[in-house]
N, C-alpha and C positions, 0 to 999 in steps of 0.2 A: 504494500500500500504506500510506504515513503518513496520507495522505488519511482512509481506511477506520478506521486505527488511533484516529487524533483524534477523529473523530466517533463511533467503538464505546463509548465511556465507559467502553473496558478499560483494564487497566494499561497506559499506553505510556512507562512507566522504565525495565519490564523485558518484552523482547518478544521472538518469535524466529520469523523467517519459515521457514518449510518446505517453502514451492515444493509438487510435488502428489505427493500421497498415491499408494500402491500402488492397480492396478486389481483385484485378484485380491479378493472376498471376505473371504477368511483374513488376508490381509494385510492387509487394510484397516480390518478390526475390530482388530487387533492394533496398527495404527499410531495408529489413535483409542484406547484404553484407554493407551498408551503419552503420546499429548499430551494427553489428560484427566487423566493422572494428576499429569504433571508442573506444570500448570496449579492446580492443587489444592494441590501441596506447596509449589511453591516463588512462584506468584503469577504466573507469567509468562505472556503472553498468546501462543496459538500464533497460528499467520496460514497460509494456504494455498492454494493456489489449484485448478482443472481447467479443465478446456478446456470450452466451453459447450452442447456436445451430453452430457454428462456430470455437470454441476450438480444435475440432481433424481437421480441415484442416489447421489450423494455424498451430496446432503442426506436422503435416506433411513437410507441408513448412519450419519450424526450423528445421526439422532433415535431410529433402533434401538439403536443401542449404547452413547451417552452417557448417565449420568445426569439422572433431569428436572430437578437442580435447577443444574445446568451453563449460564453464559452462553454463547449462539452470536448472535456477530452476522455477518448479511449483508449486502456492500455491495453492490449491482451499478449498472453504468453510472455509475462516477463521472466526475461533470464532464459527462455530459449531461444534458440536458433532465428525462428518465427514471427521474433518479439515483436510488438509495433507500437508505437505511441504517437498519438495523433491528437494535437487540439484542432478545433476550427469552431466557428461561430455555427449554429444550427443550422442557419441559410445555406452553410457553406456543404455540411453535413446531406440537407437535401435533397443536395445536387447529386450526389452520392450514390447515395444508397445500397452501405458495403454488406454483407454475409456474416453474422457472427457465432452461427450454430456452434455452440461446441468447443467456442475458445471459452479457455480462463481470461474473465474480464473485469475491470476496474474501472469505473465511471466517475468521473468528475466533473461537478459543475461549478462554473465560476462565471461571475459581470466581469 
């Protein structure tokens, strides 16, 4: 997780891991406007994880409900081979729209 943090070029002074998000929809829009918001106000960067059959609807969910001009960075496979870490604004994300079945992943959001 400091791994992810270090290399996201977010705030890592002020950070706060959140372990994983509700499955439910409702809840889940709710828990993202909740750590987007507080990312926004007070600088802090949120960190999160899921289980990796689960990665592309989470990452769905970040790109429907956060704003585009919101940092999300994703690390997955740190420390192997594989590894990738990537910030970009949601907009930028979008455009995208990568495959994450089945990596070990680490989410971070940050303004």
């Amino acid at each position: 997780i400091i791994l992810a943090l270090v290399a996201s070029g977010m705030n890592g002074q002020n950070f706060c891991f959140r372990g994983y998000l509700p499955i439910s929809k409702h809840e889940r829009k709710k828990k993202l406007h909740t750590l987007e918001n507080t990312a926004i106000k007070t600088g802090q960067t949120q960190i999160f994880i899921e289980t990796p059959y689960r990665n592309n609807q989470l990452f769905e969910s970040i790109i429907k409900y956060c704003r585009n001009e919101t940092y999300l960075c994703i690390a997955s496979n740190i420390t192997l081979p594989s590894e990738n870490i990537k910030t970009r604004t949601i907009y930028e994300w979008k455009q995208i729209k990568p495959n994450f079945n089945k990596k070990l992943i680490i989410f971070l959001l940050g303004a």
